[in-house]
C-alpha positions in Angstrom: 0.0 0.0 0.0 1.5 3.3 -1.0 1.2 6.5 1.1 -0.5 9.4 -0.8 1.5 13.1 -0.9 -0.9 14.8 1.4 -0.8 11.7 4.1 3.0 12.3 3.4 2.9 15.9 4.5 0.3 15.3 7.2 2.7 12.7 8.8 5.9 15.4 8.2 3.3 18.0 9.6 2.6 15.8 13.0 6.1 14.8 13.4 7.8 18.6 12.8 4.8 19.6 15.4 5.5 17.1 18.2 9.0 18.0 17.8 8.2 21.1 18.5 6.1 20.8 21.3 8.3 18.5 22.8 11.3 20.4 22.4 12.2 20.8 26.0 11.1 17.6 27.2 13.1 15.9 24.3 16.2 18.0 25.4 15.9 17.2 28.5 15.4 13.3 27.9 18.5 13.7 25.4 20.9 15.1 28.8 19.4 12.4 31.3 20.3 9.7 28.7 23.8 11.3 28.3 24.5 11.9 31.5 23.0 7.9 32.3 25.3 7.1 29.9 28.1 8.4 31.3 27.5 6.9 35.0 27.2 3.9 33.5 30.8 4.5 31.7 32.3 5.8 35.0 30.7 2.6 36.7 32.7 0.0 34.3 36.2 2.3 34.8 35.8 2.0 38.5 35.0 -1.4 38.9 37.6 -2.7 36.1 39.9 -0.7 37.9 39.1 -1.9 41.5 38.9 -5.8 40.4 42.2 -5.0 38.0 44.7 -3.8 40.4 43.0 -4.9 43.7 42.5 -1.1 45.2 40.1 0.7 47.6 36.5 2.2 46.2 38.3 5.9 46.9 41.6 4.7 45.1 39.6 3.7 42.0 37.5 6.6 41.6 40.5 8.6 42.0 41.7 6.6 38.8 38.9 6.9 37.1 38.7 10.3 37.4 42.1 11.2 36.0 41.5 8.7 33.6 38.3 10.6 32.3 39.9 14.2 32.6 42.4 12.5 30.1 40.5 11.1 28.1 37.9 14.9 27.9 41.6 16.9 27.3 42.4 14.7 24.8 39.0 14.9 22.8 39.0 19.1 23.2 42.6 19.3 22.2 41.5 17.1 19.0 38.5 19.5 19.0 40.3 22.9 19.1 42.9 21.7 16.3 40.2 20.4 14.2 37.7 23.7 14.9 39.5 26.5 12.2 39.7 23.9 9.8 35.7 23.4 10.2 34.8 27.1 10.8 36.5 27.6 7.6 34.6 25.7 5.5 31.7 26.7 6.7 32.5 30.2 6.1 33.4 29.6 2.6 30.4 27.4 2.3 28.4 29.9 3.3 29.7 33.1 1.9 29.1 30.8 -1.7 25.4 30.2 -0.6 24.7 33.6 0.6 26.2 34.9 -3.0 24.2 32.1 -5.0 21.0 33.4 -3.4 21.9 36.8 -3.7 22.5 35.7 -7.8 18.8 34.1 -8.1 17.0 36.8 -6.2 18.7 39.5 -7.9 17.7 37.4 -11.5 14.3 36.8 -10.0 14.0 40.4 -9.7 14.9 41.7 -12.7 12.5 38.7 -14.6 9.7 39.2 -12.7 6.4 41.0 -13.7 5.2 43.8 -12.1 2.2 42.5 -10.4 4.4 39.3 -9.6 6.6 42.4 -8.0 4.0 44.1 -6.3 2.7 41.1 -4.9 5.6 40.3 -3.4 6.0 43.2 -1.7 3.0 43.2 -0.3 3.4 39.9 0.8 6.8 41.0 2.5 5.2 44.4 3.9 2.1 42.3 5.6 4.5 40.0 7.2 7.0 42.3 8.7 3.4 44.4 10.1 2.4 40.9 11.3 5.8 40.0 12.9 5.9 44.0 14.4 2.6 43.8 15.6 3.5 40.6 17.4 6.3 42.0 18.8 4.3 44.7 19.9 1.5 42.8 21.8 
C-alpha cells in the first residue's frame, strides 16, 4: 500500500509539530540519557579498575577520574585543532550560498512582472506588520 502526498505531509506535519512541542522535554530526555550514559561508563572504569589492580572504592574513583579528565583533554585538544579547519569551510560554504542566493533573487527580480513584484512586496510588507505587531503585543 503506497502512502499518498498529502498523508506524506500530514505525517511530516505531525512529526515537525510534536518535535516542536516537545522540544524541552526531548532535550531534557536527550541530557538524562547522556548523563546515564556516562554513569554507567564511570561505573565500568571503576569497577575494572578496583577488580584489576585490587584497590580501595576511593583509590579507583580517584583513577577513574584522571583517567576521564584525560581522556575529555584529549578529545577538546583534537576539538580545538580540528575547529579552524571546520569554521573555515563553513565560512566559505556559506559566503558561496549567501552569493548564490543573492545571484537568483537578484535574477528573480529583474524577470519578474510587475504585479508578480507588487505582490511580493506586499506579501513581505504584511508579514514584517504581522511580525511587528506581534512584537508589539
Amino acid at each position: 500500500m503506497s502512502i499518498s502526498l498529502k498523508q506524506k505531509i500530514g505525517f511530516g506535519s505531525l512529526i515537525v509539530t510534536l518535535v516542536y512541542l516537545l522540544s524541552d522535554t526531548l532535550l531534557d530526555l536527550f541530557f538524562e540519557l547522556l548523563d546515564l550514559a556516562f554513569e554507567g561508563i564511570e561505573y565500568v572504569f571503576d569497577a575494572a579498575i578496583e577488580h584489576l589492580f585490587d584497590t580501595s572504592r576511593h583509590t579507583a574513583q580517584v583513577v577513574t577520574f584522571y583517567l576521564l579528565f584525560l581522556i575529555a583533554a584529549v578529545l577538546l585538544y583534537r576539538l580545538s585543532r580540528r575547529l579552524p579547519g571546520w569554521y573555515a569551510t563553513f565560512k566559505a560554504d556559506w559566503v558561496d550560498a549567501r552569493h548564490q542566493l543573492c545571484a537568483e533573487t537578484l535574477d528573480y527580480w529583474h524577470t519578474a512582472s510587475v504585479s508578480d513584484l507588487v505582490k511580493w512586496g506586499s506579501a513581505v510588507t504584511i508579514g514584517v506588520g504581522i511580525l511587528m505587531w506581534g512584537l508589539l503585543i
